[in-house]
C-alpha positions as CSV (number, residue, x, y, z in Angstrom):
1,X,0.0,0.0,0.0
2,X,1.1,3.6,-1.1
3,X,1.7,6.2,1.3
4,X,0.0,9.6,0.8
5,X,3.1,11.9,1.3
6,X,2.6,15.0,-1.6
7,X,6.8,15.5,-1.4
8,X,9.3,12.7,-1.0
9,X,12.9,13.0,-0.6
10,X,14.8,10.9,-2.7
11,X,18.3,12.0,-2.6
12,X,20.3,13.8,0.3
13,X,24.0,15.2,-0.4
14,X,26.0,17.9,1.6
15,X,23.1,20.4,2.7
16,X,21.2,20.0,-0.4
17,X,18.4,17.5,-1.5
18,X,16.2,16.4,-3.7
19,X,12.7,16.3,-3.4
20,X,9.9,14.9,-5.3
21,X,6.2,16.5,-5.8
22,X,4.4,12.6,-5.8
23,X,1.3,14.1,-8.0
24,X,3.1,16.5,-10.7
25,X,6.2,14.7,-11.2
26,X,8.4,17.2,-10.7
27,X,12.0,17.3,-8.5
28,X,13.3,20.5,-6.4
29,X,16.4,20.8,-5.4
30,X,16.6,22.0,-1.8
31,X,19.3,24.1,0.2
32,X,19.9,24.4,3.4
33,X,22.8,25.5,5.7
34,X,22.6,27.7,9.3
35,X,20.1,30.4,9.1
36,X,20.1,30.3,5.2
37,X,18.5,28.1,2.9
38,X,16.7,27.6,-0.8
39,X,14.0,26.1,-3.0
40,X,14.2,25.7,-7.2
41,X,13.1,23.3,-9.7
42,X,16.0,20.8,-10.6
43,X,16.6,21.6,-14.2
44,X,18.0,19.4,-16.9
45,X,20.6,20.4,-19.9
46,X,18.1,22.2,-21.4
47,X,16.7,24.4,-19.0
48,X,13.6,22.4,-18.4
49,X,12.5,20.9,-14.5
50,X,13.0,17.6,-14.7
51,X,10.2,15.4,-14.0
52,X,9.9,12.1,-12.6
53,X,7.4,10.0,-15.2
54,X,4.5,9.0,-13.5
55,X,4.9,5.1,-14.0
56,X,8.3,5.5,-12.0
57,X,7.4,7.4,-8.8
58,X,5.6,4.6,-7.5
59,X,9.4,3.5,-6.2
60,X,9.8,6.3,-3.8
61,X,6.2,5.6,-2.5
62,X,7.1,2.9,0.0
């Protein structure tokens, strides 16, 4: 059985991480460090947000 989480992190690394919106797709990349911290869209070579297909987020759903 899914959970019902709207954002899943799937990937932690030296203050930032990577989260994943379960119902649009699409991966942020989160900062943050002391007092400071940050929110954008993960972007791929192009520019674009990358965005998790919706047949493969069922794997970070467990």
């Amino acid at each position: 059985m899914f959970n019902n989480k709207r954002f899943v992190k799937i990937h932690k690394e030296n203050g930032l991480k990577i989260v994943l919106d379960t119902e649009t797709g699409v991966n942020y990349l989160i900062y943050e460090g002391g007092y400071a911290g940050g929110i954008t869209p993960l972007l791929d070579e192009n520019g674009k947000p990358v965005v998790t297909p919706k047949d493969e987020i069922y794997k970070y759903l467990r």
